[in-house]
N, C-alpha and C positions, 0 to 999 in steps of 0.2 A: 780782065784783071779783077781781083777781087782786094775790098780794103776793107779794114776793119778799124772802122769810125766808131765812134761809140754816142748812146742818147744823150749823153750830157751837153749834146750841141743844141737839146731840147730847153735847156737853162732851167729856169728852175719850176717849168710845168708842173700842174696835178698831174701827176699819170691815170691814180686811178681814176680820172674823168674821161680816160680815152684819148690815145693820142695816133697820131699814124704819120707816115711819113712826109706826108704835105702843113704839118701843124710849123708854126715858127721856129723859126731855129734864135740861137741867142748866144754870142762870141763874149761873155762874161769872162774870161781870165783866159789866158796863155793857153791852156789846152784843149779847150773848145772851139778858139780861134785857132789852133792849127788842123784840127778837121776837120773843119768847115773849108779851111783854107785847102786844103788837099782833096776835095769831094768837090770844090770850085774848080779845081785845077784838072782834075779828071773829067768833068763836066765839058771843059774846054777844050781836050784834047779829045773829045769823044766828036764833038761838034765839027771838027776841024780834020777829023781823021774816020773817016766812015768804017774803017775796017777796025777802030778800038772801039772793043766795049766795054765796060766797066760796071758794078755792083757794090753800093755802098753798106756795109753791116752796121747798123746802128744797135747794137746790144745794149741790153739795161741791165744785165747782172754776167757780166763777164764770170768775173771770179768772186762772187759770195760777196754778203753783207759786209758793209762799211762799219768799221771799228770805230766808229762818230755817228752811228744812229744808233737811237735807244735800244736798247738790248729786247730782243722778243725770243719770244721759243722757236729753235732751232726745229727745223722741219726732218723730219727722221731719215731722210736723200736728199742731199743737198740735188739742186738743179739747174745752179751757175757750169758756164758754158767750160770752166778749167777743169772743176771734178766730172763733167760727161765725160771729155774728152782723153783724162788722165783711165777714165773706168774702163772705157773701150779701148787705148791702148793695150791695158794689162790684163784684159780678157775678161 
């Protein structure tokens, strides 16, 4: 199985100091706590069930810059995972 969690269960980490997938997680509001809750949950059935496996995605830029962080210059390709994915759809 594959889930797509996202790093905001990283809470409100420096990123750029380096972060990887063993750094603290942090259940700060409703939707962090339902990832974390659900990558708990897969965890447990992985444990309990030798033949599931499972893979957690932790993305940090799904779909492009947050419309509540200070505006910066737009990078000339975007590289959030919605415009890759929509690009390689449509050739």
């Amino acid at each position: 199985m594959v889930f797509s969690s996202t790093a905001a269960v990283y809470g409100n980490a420096n990123y750029e100091c380096g972060l990887n997938e063993n750094a603290r997680t942090q259940a700060q509001n409703p939707y962090r706590h339902s990832k974390l809750f659900i990558e708990q949950i897969l965890h447990d059935t992985a444990r309990a069930h030798s033949e599931f496996g499972f893979i957690a995605f932790r993305y940090f830029n799904i779909a492009g810059r947050s419309r509540y962080l200070p505006l910066v210059a737009p990078k000339k390709a975007p590289t959030h995972l919605i415009f890759r994915a929509l690009e390689v759809a449509t050739g």
